[in-house]
N, C-alpha and C positions, 0 to 999 in steps of 0.2 A: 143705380149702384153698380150692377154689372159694367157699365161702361168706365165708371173709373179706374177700378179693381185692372181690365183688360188696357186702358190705356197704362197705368202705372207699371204692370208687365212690359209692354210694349216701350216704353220710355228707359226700363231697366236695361232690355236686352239690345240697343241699340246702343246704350251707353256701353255694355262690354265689347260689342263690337267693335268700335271704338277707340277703344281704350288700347284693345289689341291691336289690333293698325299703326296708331300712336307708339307703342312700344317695339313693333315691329320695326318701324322706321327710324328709331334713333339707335340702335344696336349696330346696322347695317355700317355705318357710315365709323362708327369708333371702330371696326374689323381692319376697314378700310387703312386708315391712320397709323394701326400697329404694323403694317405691313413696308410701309411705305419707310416708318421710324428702323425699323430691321434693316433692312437692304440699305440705307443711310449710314445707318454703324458699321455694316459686315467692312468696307475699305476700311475707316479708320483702326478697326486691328489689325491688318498687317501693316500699318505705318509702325505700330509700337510696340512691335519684334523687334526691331533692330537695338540692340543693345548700346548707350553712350560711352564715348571713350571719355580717359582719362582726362584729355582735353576739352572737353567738350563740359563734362561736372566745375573743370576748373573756372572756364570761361561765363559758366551758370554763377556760379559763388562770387565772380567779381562784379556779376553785371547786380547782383541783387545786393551787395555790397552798395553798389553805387545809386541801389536804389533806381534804376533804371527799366522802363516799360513800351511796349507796344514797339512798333516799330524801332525806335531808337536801341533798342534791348537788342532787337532781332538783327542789327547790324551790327552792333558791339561784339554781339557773340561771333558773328561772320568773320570778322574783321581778327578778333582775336583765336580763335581755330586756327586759321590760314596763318599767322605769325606764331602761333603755337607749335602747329607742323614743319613753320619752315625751319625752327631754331631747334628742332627735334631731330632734323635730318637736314644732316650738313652738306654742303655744298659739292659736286664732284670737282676734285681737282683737275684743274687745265691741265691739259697736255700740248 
């Protein structure tokens, strides 16, 4: 009777050991991840400091008018900025 009584302890306290090991090691690694996701974001906020001009809301409004996505978008807007500024600021007359 004695011996099962001591193995049944013996079976318990190895399972906590265990268990803690187990828990120990899956903690480690999710520390790891949040660290890495931080320093990932800290650039993309100073990209989105900079404030849009007026040209730039207008050229959003027509490209999504148009219904237009992903690269194709990304040149529309390009394309219509640069003719936006240049018919904003006129040309220096010749001399």
């Amino acid at each position: 009777m004695m011996k099962i009584s001591s193995l049944a302890t013996a079976t318990a306290l190895a399972s906590f050991l265990l268990m803690g090991g187990a828990f120990a090691q899956t903690a480690a690694p999710a520390a790891k991840d949040a660290t890495k996701t931080e320093t990932k974001m800290a650039p993309m906020e100073k990209k989105e400091a900079k404030p849009r001009t007026a040209e730039s809301l207008e050229c959003s409004k027509q490209a999504d008018e148009k219904g237009l996505k992903g690269k194709e978008r990304k040149k529309f807007r390009k394309d219509c900025i640069k003719e936006a500024k240049g018919a904003a600021a006129p040309a220096a007359p010749a001399k």
